[in-house]
C-alpha positions in Angstrom: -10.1 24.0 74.0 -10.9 27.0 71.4 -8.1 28.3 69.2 -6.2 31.1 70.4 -7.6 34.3 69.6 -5.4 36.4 66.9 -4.3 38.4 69.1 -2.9 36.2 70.9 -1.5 34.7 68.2 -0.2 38.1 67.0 1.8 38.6 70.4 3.0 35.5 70.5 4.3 36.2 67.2 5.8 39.6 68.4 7.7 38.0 71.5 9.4 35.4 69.1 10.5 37.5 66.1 7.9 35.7 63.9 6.1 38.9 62.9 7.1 38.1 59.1 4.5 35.3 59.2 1.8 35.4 57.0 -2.0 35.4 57.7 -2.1 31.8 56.5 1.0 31.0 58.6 -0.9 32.4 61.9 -3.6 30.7 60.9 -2.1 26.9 60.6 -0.1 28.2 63.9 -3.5 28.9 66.1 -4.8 25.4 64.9 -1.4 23.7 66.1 -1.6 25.9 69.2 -5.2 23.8 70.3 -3.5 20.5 69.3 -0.3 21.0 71.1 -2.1 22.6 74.0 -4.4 19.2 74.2 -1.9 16.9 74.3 0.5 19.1 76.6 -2.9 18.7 78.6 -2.8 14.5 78.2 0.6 14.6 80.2 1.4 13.2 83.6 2.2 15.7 86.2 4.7 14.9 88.8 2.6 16.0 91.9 6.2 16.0 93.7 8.3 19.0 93.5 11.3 17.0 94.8 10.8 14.5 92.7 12.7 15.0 89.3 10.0 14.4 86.0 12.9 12.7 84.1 16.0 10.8 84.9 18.7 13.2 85.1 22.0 11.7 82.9 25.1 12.9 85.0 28.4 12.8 83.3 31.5 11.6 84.8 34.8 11.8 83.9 
C-alpha cells in the first residue's frame, strides 16, 4: 500500500480537529497511516455476521 495522498491526509485532519498539525506531523501521520492500514489488513475477518468477533463480557448484578 502507497501512503495516503496529502490530501487525504489534510481531510482527515479537518474531520478530526487536528488541523493545528504541522507539515512534519502530517508527514509521520501518512507513514503510520500505510503501517496501520497493513496490519489492519493482516487481521482475521469473521466471515459470519451472527457471529460476534470478540467475546462479549456481560455484567450481572
Amino acid at each position: 500500500m502507497d501512503e495516503p495522498a496529502p490530501e487525504e491526509i489534510a481531510a482527515f485532519c479537518t474531520r478530526h480537529g487536528l488541523d493545528a498539525l504541522t507539515a512534519e506531523q502530517r508527514a509521520r501521520m501518512a507513514g503510520l497511516a500505510r503501517i496501520v492500514a497493513e496490519a489492519a489488513a493482516a487481521l482475521p475477518r469473521v466471515a459470519d455476521r451472527f457471529r460476534e468477533p470478540m467475546p462479549v463480557i456481560r455484567v450481572c448484578g
